[in-house]
MDAnalysis code that builds the backbone (N, CA, C; Angstrom):
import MDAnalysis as mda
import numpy as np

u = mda.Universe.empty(231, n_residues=77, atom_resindex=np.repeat(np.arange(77), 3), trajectory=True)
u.add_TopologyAttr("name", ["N", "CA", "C"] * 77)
u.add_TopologyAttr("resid", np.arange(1, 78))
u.add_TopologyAttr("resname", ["UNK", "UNK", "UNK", "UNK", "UNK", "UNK", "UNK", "UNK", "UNK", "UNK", "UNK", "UNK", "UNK", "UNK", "UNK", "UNK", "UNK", "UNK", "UNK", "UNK", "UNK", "UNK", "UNK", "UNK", "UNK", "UNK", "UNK", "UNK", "UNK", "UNK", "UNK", "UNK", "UNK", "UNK", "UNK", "UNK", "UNK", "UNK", "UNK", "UNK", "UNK", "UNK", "UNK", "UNK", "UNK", "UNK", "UNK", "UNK", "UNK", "UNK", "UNK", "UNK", "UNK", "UNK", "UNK", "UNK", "UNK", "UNK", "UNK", "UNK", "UNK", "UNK", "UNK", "UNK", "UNK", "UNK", "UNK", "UNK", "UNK", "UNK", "UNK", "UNK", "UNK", "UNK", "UNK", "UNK", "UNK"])
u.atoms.positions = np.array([
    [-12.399, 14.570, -6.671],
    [-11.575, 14.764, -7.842],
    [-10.755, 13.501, -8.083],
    [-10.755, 12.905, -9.495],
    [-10.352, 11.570, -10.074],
    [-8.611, 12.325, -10.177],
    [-7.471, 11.196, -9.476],
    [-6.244, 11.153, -9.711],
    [-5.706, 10.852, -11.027],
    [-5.503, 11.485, -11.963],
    [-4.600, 11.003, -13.081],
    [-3.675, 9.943, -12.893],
    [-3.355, 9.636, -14.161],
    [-2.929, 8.222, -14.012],
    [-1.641, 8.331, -13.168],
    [-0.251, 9.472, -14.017],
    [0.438, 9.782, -13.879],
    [0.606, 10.035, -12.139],
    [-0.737, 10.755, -11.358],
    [-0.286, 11.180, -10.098],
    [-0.671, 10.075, -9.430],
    [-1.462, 9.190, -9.975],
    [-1.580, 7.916, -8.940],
    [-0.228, 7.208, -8.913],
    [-0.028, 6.938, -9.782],
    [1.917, 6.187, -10.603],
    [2.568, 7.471, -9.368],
    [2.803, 8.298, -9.122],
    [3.948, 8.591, -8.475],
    [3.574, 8.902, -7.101],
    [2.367, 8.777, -6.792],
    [1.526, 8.875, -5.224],
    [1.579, 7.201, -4.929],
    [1.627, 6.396, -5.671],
    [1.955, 4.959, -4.712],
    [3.463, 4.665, -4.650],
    [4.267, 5.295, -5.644],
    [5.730, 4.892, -5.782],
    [6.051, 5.512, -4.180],
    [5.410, 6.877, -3.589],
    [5.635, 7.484, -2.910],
    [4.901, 6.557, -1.183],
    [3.386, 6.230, -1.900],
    [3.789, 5.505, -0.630],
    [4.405, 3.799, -0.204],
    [4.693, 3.315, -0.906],
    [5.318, 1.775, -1.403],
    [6.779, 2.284, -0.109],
    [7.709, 3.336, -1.044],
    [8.644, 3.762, -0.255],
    [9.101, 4.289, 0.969],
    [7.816, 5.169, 1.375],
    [7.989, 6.022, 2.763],
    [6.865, 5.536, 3.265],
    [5.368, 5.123, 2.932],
    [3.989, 5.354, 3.844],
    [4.647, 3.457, 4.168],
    [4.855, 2.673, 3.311],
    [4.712, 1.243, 3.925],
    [5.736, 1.034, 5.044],
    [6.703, 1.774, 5.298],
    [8.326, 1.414, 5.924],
    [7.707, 1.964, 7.375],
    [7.322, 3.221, 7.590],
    [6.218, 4.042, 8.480],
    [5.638, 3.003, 9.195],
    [3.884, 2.470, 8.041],
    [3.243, 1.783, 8.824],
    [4.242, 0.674, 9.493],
    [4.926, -0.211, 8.936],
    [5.824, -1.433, 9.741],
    [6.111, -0.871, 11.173],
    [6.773, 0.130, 11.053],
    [7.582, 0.679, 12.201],
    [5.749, 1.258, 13.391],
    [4.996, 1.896, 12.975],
    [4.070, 1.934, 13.807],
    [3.656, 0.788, 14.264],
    [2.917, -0.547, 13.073],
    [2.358, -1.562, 13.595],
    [3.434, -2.421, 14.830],
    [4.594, -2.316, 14.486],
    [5.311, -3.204, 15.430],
    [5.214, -2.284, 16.846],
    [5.381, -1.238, 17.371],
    [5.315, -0.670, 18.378],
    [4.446, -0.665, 18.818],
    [3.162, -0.922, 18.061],
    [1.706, -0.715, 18.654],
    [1.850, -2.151, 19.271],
    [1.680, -3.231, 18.463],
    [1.821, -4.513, 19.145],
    [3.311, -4.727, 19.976],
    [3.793, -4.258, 20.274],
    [4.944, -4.343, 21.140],
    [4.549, -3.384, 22.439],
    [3.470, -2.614, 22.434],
    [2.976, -2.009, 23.979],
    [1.983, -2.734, 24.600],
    [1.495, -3.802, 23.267],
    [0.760, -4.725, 24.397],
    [1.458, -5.699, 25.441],
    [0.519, -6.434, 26.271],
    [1.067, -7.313, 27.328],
    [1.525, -7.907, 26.608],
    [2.428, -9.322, 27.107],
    [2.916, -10.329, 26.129],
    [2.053, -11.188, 25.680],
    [1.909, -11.792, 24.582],
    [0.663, -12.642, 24.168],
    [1.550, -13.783, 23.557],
    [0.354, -14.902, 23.600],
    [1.277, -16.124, 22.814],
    [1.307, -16.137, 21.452],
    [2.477, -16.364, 20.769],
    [2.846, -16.152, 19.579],
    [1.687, -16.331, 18.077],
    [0.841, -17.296, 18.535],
    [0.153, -17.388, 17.422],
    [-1.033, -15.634, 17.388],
    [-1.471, -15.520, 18.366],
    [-2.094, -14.236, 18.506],
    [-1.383, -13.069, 18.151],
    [-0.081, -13.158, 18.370],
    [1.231, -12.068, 18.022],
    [0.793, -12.541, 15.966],
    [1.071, -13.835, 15.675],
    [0.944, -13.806, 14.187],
    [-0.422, -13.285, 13.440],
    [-1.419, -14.009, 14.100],
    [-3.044, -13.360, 13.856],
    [-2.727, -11.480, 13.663],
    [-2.343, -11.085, 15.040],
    [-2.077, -9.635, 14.551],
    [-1.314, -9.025, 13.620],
    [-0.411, -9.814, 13.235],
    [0.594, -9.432, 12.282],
    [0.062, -9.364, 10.945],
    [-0.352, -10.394, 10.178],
    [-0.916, -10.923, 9.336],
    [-1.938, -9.959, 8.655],
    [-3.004, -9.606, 10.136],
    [-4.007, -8.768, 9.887],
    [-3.880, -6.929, 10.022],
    [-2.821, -6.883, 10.755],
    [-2.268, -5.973, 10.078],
    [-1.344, -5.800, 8.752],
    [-0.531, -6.637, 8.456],
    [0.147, -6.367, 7.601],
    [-0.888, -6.470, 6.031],
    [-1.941, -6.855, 6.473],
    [-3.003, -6.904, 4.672],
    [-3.939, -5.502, 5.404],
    [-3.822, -4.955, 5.870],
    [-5.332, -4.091, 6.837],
    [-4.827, -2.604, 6.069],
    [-3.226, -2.372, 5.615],
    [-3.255, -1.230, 5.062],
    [-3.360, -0.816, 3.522],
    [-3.751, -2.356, 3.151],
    [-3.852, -2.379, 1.016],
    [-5.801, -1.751, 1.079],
    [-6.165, -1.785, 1.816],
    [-7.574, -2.185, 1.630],
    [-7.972, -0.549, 1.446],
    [-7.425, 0.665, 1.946],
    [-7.873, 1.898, 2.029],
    [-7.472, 2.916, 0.749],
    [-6.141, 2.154, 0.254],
    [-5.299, 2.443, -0.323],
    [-5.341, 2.093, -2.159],
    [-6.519, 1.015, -2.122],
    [-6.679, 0.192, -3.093],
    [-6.785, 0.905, -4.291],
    [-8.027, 2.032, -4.516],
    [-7.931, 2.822, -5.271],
    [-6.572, 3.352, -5.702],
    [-5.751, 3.888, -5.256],
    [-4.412, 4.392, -5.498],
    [-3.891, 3.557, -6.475],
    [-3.566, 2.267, -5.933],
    [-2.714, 1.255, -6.784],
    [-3.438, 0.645, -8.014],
    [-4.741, 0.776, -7.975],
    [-5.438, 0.019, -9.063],
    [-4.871, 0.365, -10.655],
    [-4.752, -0.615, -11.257],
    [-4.198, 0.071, -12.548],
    [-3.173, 0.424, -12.504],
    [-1.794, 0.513, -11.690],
    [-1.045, 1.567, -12.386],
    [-0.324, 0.184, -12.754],
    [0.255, -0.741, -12.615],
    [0.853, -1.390, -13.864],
    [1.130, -1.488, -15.284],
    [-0.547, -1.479, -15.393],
    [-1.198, -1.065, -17.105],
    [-0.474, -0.056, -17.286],
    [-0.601, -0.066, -19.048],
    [-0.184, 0.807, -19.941],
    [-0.722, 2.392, -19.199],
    [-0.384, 3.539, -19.480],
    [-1.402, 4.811, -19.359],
    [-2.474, 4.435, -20.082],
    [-3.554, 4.486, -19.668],
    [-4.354, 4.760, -20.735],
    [-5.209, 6.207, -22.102],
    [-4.358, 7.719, -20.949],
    [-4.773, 8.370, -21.644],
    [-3.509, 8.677, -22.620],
    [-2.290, 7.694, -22.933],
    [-1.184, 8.487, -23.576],
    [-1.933, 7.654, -24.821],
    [-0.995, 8.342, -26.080],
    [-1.774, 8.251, -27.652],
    [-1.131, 6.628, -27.821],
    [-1.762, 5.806, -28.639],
    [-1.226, 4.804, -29.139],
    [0.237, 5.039, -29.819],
    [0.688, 4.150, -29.697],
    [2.633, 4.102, -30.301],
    [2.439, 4.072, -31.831],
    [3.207, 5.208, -32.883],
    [3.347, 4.950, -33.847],
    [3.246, 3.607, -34.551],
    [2.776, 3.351, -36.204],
    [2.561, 2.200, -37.000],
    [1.659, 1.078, -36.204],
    [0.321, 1.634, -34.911],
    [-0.608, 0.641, -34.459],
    [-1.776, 1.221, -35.150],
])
């Protein structure tokens, strides 16, 4: 079942606010139970986590910037 525009618009506002603050707080603990590693490998993981959670999610966000597209054109167009 296709998300309306409207519930995609308030299902990413929703996770932007609570799902991204979450993942941070998981990804850092996960890499903080590993052994100690040297910093550039600490950044490699960071990096690749911090882009690893747009990719599942993509659908969600696509479009919602744009106009709605199913609301009616604005009077005198």
């Amino acid at each position: 079942m296709a998300l309306s525009y409207k519930a995609r618009k308030r299902l990413s506002i929703l996770i932007v606010l609570v799902g991204v603050p979450l993942y941070i707080v998981a990804a850092v603990s996960l890499v903080a139970l590993l052994p100690p590693l040297p910093v550039a490998v600490e950044f490699v993981m960071y990096a690749v986590l911090g882009i690893a959670w747009v990719f599942p999610l993509k659908p969600i966000f696509r479009g919602v910037g744009q106009p709605d597209p199913d609301a009616p054109p604005p009077d005198g167009q």
